[in-house]
KENU-268715 format. One record per residue (C-alpha): chain; x, y, z. Coordinates in steps of 0.2 Angstrom, whole numbers. Last residue first. Layout:
# KENU-268715
site lumfi A | x X | y Y | z Z
...
This chain:
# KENU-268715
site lumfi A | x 46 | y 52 | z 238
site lumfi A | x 33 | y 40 | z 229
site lumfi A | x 34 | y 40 | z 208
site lumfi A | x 19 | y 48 | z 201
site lumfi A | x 9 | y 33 | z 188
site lumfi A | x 13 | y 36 | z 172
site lumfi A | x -1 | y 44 | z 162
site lumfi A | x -13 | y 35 | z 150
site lumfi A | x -13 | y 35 | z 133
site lumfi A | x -29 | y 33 | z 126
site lumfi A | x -32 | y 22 | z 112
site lumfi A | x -44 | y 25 | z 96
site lumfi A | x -53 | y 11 | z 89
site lumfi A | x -59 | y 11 | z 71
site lumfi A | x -75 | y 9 | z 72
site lumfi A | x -82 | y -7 | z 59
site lumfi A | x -85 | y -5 | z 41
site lumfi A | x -104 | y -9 | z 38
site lumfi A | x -108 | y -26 | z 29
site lumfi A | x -114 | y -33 | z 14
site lumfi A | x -114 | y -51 | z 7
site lumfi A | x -112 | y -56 | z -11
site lumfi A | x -112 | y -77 | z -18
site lumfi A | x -106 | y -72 | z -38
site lumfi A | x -116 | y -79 | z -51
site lumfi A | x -115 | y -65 | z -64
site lumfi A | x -97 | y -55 | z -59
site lumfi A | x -94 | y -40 | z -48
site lumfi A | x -92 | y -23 | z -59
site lumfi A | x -77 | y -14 | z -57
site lumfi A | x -66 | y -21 | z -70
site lumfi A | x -85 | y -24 | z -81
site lumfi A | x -81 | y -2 | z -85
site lumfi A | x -65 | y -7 | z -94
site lumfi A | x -52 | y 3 | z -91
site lumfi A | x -51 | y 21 | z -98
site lumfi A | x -34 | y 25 | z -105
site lumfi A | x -19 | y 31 | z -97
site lumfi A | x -8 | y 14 | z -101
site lumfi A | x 6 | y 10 | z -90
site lumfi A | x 13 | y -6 | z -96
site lumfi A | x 25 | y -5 | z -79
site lumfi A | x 25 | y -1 | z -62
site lumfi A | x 39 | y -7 | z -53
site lumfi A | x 41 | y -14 | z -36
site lumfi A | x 61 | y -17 | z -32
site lumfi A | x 68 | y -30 | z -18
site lumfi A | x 84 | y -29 | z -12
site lumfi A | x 91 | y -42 | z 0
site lumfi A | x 112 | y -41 | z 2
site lumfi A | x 108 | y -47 | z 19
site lumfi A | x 117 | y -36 | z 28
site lumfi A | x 116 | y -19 | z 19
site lumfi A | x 98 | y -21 | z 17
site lumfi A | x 88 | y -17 | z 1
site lumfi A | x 72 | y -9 | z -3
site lumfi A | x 67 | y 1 | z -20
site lumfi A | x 50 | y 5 | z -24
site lumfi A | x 44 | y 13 | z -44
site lumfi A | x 29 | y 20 | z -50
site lumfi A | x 21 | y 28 | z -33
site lumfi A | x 4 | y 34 | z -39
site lumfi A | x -5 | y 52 | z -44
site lumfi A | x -3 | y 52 | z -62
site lumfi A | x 2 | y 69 | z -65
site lumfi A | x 9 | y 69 | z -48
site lumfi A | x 21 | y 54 | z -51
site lumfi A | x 29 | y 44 | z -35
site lumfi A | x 48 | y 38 | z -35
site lumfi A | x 51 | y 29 | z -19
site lumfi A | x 69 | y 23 | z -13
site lumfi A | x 72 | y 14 | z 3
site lumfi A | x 86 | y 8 | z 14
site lumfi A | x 90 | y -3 | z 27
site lumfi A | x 105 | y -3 | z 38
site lumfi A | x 115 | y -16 | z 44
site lumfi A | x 121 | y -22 | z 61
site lumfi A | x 130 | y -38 | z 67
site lumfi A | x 146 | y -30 | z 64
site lumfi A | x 141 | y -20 | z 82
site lumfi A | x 142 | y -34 | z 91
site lumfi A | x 144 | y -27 | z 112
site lumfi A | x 129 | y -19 | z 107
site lumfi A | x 118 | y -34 | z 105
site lumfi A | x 99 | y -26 | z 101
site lumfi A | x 101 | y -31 | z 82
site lumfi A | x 99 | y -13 | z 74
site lumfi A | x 93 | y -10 | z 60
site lumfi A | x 99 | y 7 | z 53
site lumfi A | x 88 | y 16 | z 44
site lumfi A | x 93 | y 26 | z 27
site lumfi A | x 82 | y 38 | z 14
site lumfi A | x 79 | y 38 | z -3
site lumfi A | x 67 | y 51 | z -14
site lumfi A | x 62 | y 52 | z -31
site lumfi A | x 50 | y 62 | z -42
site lumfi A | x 41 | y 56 | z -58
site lumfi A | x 38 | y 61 | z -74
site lumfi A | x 27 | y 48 | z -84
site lumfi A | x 33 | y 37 | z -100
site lumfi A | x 38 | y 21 | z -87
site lumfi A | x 49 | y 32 | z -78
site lumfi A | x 54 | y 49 | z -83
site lumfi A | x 66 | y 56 | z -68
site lumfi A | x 66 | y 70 | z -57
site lumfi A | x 77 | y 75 | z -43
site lumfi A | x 82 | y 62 | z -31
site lumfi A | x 82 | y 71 | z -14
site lumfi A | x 92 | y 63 | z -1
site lumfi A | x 80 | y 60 | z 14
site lumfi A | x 90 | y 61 | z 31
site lumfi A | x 79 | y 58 | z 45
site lumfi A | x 69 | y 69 | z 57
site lumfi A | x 72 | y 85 | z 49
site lumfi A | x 57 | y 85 | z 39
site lumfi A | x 49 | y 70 | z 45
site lumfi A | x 30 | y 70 | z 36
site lumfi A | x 32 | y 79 | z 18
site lumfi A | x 51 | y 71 | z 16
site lumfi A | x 43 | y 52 | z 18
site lumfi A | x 34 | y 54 | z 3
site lumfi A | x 17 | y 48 | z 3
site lumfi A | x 4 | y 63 | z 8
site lumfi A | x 14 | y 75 | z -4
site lumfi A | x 12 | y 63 | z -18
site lumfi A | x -6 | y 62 | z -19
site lumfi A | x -7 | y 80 | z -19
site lumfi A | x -12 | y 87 | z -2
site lumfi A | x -30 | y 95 | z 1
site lumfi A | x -36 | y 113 | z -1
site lumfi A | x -47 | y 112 | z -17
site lumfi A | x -56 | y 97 | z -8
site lumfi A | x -57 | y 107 | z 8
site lumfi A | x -48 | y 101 | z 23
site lumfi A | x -55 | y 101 | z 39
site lumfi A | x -56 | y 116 | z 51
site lumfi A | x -69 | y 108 | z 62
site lumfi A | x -73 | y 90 | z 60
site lumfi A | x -88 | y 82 | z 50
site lumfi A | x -96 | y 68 | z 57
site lumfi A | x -90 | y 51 | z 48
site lumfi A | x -101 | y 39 | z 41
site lumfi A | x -96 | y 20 | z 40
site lumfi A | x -90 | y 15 | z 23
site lumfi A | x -100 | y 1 | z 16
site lumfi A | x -90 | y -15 | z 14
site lumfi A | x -95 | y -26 | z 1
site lumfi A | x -90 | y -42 | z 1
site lumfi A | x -89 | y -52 | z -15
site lumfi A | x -89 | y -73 | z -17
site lumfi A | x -86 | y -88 | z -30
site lumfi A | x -75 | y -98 | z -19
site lumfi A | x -58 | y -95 | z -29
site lumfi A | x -62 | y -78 | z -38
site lumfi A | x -63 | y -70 | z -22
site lumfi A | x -68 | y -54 | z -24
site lumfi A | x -68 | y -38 | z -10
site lumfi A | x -77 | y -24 | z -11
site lumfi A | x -73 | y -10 | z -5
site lumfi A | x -89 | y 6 | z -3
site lumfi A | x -91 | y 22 | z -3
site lumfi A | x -101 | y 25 | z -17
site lumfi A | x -90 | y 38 | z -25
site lumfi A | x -76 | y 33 | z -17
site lumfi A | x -76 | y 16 | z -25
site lumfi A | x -60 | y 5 | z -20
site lumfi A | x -61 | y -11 | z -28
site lumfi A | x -51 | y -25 | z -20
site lumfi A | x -48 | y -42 | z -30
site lumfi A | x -40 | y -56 | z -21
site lumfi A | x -36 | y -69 | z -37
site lumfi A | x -36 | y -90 | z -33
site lumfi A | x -30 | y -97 | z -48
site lumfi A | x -39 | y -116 | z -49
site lumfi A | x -29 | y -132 | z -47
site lumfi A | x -40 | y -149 | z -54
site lumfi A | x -39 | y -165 | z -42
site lumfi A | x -58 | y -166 | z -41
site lumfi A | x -66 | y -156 | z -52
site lumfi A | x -84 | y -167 | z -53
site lumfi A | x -85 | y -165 | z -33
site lumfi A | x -71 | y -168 | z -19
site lumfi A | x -52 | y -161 | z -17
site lumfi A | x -52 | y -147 | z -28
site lumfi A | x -34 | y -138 | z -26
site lumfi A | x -33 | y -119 | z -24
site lumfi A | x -19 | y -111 | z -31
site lumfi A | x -12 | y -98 | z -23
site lumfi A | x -15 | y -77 | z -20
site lumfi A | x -16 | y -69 | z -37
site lumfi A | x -18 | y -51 | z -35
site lumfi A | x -30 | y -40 | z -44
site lumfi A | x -28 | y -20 | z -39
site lumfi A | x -47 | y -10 | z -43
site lumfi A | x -46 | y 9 | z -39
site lumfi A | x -65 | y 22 | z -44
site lumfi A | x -57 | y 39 | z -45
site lumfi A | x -72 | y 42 | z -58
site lumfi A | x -64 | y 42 | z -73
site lumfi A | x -57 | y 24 | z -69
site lumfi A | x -41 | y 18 | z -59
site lumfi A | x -34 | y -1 | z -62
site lumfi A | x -23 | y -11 | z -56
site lumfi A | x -17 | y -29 | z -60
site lumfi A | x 0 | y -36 | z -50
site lumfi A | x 11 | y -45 | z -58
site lumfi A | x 17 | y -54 | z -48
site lumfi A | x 15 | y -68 | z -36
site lumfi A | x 12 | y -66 | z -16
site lumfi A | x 29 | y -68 | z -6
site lumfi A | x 30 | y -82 | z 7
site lumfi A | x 37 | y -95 | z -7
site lumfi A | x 54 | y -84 | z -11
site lumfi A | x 55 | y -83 | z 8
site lumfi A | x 59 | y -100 | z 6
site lumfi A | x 67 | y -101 | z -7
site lumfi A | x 83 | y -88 | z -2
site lumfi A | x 87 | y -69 | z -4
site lumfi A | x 97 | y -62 | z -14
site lumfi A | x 87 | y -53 | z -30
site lumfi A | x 70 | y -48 | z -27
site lumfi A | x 61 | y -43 | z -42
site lumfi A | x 42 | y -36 | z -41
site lumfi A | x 30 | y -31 | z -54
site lumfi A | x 15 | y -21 | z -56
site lumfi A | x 5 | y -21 | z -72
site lumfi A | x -4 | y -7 | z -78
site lumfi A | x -20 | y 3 | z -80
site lumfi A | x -26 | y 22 | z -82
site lumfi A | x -39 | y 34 | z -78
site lumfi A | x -37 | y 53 | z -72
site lumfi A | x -53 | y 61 | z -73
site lumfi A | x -55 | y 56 | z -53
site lumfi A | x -40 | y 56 | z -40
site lumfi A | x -41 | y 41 | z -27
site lumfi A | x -23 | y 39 | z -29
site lumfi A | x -12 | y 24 | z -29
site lumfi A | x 2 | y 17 | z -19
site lumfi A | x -11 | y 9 | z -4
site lumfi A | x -28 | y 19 | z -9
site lumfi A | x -23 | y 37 | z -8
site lumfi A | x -31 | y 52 | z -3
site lumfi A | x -47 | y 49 | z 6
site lumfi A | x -61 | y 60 | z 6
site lumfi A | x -78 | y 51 | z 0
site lumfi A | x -74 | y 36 | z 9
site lumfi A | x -65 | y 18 | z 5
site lumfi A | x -63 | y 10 | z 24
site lumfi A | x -52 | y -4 | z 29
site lumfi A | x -44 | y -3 | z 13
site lumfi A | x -36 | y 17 | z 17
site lumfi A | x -30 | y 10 | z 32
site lumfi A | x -22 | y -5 | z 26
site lumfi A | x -14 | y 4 | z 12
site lumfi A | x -5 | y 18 | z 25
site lumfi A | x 11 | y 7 | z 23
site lumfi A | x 24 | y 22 | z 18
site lumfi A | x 18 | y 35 | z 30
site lumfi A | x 14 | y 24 | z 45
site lumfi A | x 26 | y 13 | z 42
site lumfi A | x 41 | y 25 | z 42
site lumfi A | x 35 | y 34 | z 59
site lumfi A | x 38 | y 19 | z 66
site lumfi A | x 52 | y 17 | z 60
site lumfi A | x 57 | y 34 | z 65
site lumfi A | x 51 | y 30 | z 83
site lumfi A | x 58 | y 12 | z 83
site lumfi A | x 76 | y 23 | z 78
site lumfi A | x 75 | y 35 | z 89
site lumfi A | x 70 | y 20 | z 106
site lumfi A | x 85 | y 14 | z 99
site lumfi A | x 97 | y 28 | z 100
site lumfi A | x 89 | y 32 | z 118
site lumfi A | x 93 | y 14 | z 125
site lumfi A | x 111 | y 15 | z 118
C-alpha cells in the first residue's frame, strides 16, 4: 500500500509540474521561455479571446472561492502575452466614493522581448515591473530552431511516456483551430485502506493547438464528487490586438524590481544505518 501511494504522489507530482508550469513562467518572462501558463510565447502569431470556465456539481461555497470568468488574453506580433482577470469588488469605505464598488482586474503582461511582467491592478491604480534576472548561458542549450513546440512542452504524453496511461484523442476543430487531445486518469486515494469505496479517481482532458500555440480546451472531473470543471477558449480571433493592451495606463503609480533567485534544493543523503 505505501509503495502504491508513494506512485501516485510521484505521478501527481509529476502532473503539476507539467500541467501548472504558469507560476514559473510568471515569476520570470525571459527571452526563452516557451509557454506563459496555457499560452505560447511564439511571435508572428497574434490573437485574442475570451476564456471561460463551467463547473457543474459542486456547491456555493467553493462556487465563491473561484475567480470570475471570462478570462481576457491577448498575444501580439511580437510574442508579447497579456491575461486580464477580474479578481473582486473592492468597496470605498472613506473619500468622495464612499460606499461605491469598483472591478478589481489583475492584469499580467508577459513581454519576452523586453524581459519584463508587469503586473496591473486596476483597483489601486498601480503596475510592477518585474525585470527578468539574467541568466548565464549553459552548455548544450537549446537553439531557437531546436526548441519543443508549445504543445510538446505541455501534454502530459511528451513528459511520462509510460508512466501513466494517456489515451490519445486524435484531432478535433475546436473554436475554428485544429487541435490535439489527450486524457489520462489518477486515482485519489483517501489514505484509509480498510475503505476502499472512499476512493475516486480524477481525470483530465487537454486539447492544445500547434498553429496557435495554446491549450483551447481543459476538462477535470472526479469520480466521487461528481465535480467537472471545463476551461474553454472561445471568441478566438487571430488578429492584431490592440497595441494600448500592453501599454500601462496614464496615471498609474509604477515600481520596478529585479526577479528574485530561484532557489535550488540539495537533497541530502540518508544518514548510514549503524550495524
Amino acid at each position: 500500500m505505501r509503495s502504491h501511494r508513494f506512485l501516485s504522489f510521484s505521478l501527481l507530482t509529476i502532473c503539476f509540474a507539467v500541467l501548472f508550469a504558469a507560476s514559473s513562467a510568471k515569476a520570470q518572462c525571459s527571452a526563452d521561455i516557451i509557454g506563459f501558463g496555457d499560452i505560447g510565447v511564439v511571435a508572428t502569431n497574434p490573437f485574442h479571446a475570451e476564456i471561460t470556465r463551467t463547473t457543474t456539481g459542486h456547491t456555493d461555497t467553493q462556487a465563491l472561492l473561484r475567480p470570475r470568468y471570462p478570462e481576457l488574453v491577448a498575444r501580439d506580433s511580437q510574442g508579447r502575452i497579456r491575461t486580464d482577470r477580474f479578481a473582486g469588488d473592492l468597496k470605498h469605505d472613506t473619500g468622495p466614493d464612499a460606499g461605491s464598488k469598483v472591478e478589481m482586474h489583475m492584469i499580467l503582461i508577459c513581454d519576452p522581448v523586453a524581459q519584463t511582467m508587469t503586473q496591473i491592478d486596476t483597483a489601486t491604480l498601480t503596475a510592477k515591473i518585474i525585470h527578468s534576472r539574467p541568466s548565464a548561458p549553459r552548455s548544450g542549450a537549446l537553439q531557437p530552431a531546436a526548441r519543443k513546440s508549445f504543445c510538446s512542452s505541455r501534454m502530459l504524453s511528451s513528459h511520462v511516456p509510460g508512466r501513466l496511461p494517456v489515451e490519445d484523442l486524435g484531432d478535433q476543430t475546436i473554436e475554428g483551430v485544429e487541435a490535439h487531445g489527450e486524457r489520462y486518469t489518477m486515482p485519489m486515494l483517501n489514505g484509509i485502506a480498510a475503505d476502499q469505496s472512499l476512493n475516486g479517481e480524477s481525470t483530465h482532458e487537454r486539447w492544445c493547438s500547434d498553429s496557435l500555440s495554446a491549450i483551447v480546451l481543459t476538462i477535470s472531473s472526479n469520480t466521487k464528487t461528481t465535480m467537472k470543471t471545463t476551461l474553454a477558449m472561445q471568441k478566438i480571433d487571430r488578429i492584431e490586438p490592440d497595441p494600448a493592451l500592453f501599454q500601462i495606463p496614464e496615471g498609474y503609480t509604477v515600481t520596478e524590481s529585479v526577479a528574485e533567485p530561484r532557489e535550488r534544493h540539495t537533497p541530502t543523503a540518508a544518514p548510514a544505518e549503524q550495524p
